[in-house]
Kinemage of the C-alpha trace (Angstrom):
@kinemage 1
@onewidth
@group {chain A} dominant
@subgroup {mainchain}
@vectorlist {calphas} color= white
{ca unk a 1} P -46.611 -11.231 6.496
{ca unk a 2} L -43.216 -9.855 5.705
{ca unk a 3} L -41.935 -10.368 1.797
{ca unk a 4} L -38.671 -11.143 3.147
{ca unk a 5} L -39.777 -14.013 5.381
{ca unk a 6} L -39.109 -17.023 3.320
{ca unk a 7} L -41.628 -19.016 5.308
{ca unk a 8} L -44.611 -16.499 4.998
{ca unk a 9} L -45.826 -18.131 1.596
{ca unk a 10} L -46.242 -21.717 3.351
{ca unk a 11} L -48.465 -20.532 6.848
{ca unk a 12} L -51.735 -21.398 6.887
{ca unk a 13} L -54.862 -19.785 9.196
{ca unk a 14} L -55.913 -22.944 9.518
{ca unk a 15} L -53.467 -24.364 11.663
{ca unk a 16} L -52.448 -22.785 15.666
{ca unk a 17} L -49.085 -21.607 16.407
{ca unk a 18} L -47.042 -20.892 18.935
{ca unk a 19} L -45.747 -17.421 18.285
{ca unk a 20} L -42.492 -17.350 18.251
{ca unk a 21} L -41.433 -19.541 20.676
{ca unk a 22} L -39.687 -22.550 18.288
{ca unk a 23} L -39.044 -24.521 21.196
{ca unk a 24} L -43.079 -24.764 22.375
{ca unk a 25} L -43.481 -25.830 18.993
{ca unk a 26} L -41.522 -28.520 18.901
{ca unk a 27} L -42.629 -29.611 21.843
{ca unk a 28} L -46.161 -29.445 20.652
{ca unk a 29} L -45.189 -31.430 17.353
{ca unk a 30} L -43.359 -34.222 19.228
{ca unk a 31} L -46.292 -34.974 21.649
{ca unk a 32} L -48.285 -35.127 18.617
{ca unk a 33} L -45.830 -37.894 17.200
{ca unk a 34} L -45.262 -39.350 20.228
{ca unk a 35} L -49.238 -40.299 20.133
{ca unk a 36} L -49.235 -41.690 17.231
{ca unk a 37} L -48.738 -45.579 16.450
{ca unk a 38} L -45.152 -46.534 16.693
{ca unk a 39} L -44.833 -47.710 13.185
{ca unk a 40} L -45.379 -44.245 11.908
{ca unk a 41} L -43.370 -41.909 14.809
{ca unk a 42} L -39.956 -42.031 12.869
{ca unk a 43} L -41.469 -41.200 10.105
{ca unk a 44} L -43.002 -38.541 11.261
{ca unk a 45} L -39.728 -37.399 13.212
{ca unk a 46} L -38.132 -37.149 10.023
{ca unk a 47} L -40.354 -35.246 8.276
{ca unk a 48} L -40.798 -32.823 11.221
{ca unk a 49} L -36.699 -32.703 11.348
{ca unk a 50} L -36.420 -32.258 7.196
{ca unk a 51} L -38.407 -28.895 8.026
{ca unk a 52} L -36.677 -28.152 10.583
{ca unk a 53} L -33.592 -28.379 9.353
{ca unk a 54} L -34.557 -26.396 6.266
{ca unk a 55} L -35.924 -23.224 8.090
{ca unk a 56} L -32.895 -23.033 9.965
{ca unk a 57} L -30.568 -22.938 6.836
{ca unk a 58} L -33.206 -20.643 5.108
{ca unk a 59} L -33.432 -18.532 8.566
{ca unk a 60} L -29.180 -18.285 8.207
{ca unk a 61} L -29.510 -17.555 4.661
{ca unk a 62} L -32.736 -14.649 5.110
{ca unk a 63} L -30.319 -12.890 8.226
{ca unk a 64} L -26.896 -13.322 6.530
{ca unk a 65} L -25.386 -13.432 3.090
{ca unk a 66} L -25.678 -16.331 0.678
{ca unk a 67} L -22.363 -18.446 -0.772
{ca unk a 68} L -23.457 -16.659 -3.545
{ca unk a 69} L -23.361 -13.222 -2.137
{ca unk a 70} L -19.905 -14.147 -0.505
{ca unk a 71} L -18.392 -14.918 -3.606
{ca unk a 72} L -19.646 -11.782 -5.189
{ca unk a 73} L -18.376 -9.862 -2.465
{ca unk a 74} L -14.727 -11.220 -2.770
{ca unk a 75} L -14.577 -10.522 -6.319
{ca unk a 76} L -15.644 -7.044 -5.728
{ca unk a 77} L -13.028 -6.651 -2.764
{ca unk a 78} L -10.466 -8.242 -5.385
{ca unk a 79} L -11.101 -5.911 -8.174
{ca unk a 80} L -11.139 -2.777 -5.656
{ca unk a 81} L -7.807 -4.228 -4.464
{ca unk a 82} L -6.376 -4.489 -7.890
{ca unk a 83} L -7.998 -0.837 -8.785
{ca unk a 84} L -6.295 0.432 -5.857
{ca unk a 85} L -2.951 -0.892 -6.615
{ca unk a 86} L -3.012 0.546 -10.320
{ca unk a 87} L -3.509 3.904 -8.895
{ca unk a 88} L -1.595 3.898 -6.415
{ca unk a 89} L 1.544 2.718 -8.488
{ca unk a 90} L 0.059 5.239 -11.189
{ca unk a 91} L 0.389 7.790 -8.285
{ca unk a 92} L 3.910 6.685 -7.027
{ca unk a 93} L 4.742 7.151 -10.529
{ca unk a 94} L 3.191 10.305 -10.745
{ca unk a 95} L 4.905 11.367 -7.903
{ca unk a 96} L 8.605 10.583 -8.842
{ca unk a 97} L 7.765 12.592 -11.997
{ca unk a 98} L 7.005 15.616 -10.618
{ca unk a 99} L 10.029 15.267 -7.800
{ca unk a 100} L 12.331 14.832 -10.776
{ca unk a 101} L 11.035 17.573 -12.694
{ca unk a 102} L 10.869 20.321 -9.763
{ca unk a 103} L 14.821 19.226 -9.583
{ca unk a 104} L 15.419 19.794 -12.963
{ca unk a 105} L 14.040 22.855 -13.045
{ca unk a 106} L 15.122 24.610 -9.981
{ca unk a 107} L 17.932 22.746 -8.101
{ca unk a 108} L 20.158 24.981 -10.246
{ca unk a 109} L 18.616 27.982 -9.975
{ca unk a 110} L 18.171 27.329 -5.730
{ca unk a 111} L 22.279 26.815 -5.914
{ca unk a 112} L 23.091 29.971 -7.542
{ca unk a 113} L 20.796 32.033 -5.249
{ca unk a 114} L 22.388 30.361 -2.163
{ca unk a 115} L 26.043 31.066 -3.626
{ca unk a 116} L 24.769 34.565 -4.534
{ca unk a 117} L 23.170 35.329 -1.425
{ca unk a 118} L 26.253 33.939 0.860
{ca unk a 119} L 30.168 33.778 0.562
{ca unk a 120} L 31.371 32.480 -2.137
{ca unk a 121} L 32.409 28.785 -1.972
{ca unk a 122} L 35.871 28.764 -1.804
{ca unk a 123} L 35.652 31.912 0.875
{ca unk a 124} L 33.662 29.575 2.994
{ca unk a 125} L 36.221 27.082 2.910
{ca unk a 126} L 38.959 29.532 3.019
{ca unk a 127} L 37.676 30.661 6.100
{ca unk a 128} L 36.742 27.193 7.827
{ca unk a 129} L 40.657 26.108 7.063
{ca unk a 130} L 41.954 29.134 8.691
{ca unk a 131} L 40.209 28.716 11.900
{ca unk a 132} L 40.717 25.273 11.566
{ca unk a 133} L 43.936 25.745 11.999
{ca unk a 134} L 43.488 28.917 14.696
{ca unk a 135} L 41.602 26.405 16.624
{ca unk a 136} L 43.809 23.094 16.354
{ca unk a 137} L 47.195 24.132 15.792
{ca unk a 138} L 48.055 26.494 18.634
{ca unk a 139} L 51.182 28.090 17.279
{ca unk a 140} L 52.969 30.468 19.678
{ca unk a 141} L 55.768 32.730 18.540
{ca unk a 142} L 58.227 31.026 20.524
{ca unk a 143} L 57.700 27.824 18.481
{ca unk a 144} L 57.174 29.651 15.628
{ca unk a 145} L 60.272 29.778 13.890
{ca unk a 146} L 60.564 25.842 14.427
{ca unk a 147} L 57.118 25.201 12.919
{ca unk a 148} L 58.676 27.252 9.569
{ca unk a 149} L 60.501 24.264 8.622
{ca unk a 150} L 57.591 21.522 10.206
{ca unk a 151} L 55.772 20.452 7.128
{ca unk a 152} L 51.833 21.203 7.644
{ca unk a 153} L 50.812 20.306 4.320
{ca unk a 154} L 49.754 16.834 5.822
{ca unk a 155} L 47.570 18.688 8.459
{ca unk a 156} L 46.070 20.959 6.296
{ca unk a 157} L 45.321 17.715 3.911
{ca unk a 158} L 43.691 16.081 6.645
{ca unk a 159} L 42.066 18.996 7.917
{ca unk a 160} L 40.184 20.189 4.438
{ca unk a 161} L 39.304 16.209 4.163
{ca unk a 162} L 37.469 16.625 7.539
{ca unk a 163} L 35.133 19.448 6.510
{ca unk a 164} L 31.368 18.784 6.141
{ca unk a 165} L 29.552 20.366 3.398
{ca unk a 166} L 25.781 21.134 3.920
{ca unk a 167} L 23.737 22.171 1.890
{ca unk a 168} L 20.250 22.963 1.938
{ca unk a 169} L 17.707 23.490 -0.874
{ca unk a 170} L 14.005 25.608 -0.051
């Protein structure tokens, strides 16, 4: 028989059986109580249904895991869990380090090439304010000796505090 079959230890030769049919066997063991005297059928019952009973739970336990096992297996899952946080908030940390530091290091460096490679800053804005004001503030040389004394400073204001600055770092 098969070491992992807790019943194997507790067969006999002796005795029949009925394969594997459980049901044929119980049927078998009840006629046998039922023909005994009456006095002695529930105690027999019981017995039969203490074994019962008792390979069932030990059939459960052989084809699934124990309590034991279960609780075993949590704690593992709990300590995997916890090892798995550590790292990962090790790795976040990690992470942020080496984000800051790449800053540091070149953010500066990435500014001055952009500057270098395109207009200067204040050529860029010089430029947007001009056609800015091309675009928006239509002046035609009939109006534009009245416009001399119109104040634009306020538009001009208005118009530099409306200009989006992008920049973008590689």
């Amino acid at each position: 028989m098969s070491t992992n079959n807790p019943f194997a230890k507790h067969t006999s030769t002796m005795f029949a059986s009925r394969g594997c049919d459980v049901d044929q066997a119980l049927v078998y063991a009840n006629d046998v109580i039922s023909a005994m005297p009456v006095e002695v059928q529930s105690h027999a019952m019981t017995a039969l249904m203490v074994v019962v009973n008792t390979a069932a739970n030990a059939f459960t336990q052989a084809t699934g895991p124990s309590p034991a096992q279960e609780v075993a297996a949590a704690w593992i899952r709990d300590l995997v869990a916890q090892e798995i946080d550590r790292h990962a908030t090790g790795l976040q940390d990690s992470v942020a380090i080496h984000v800051s530091g790449w800053l540091s290091d070149n953010l500066d460096s990435r500014l001055e090439d952009w500057v270098e490679n395109s207009m200067s800053f204040e050529d860029a804005v010089d430029n947007r304010v001009d056609r800015w004001i091309d675009n928006n503030l239509d002046i035609s040389s009939q109006l534009e000796s009245a416009l001399e004394e119109y104040d634009f400073e306020d538009k001009v204001t208005s118009a530099i505090n409306n200009l989006d600055l992008v920049v973008s770092v590689r």
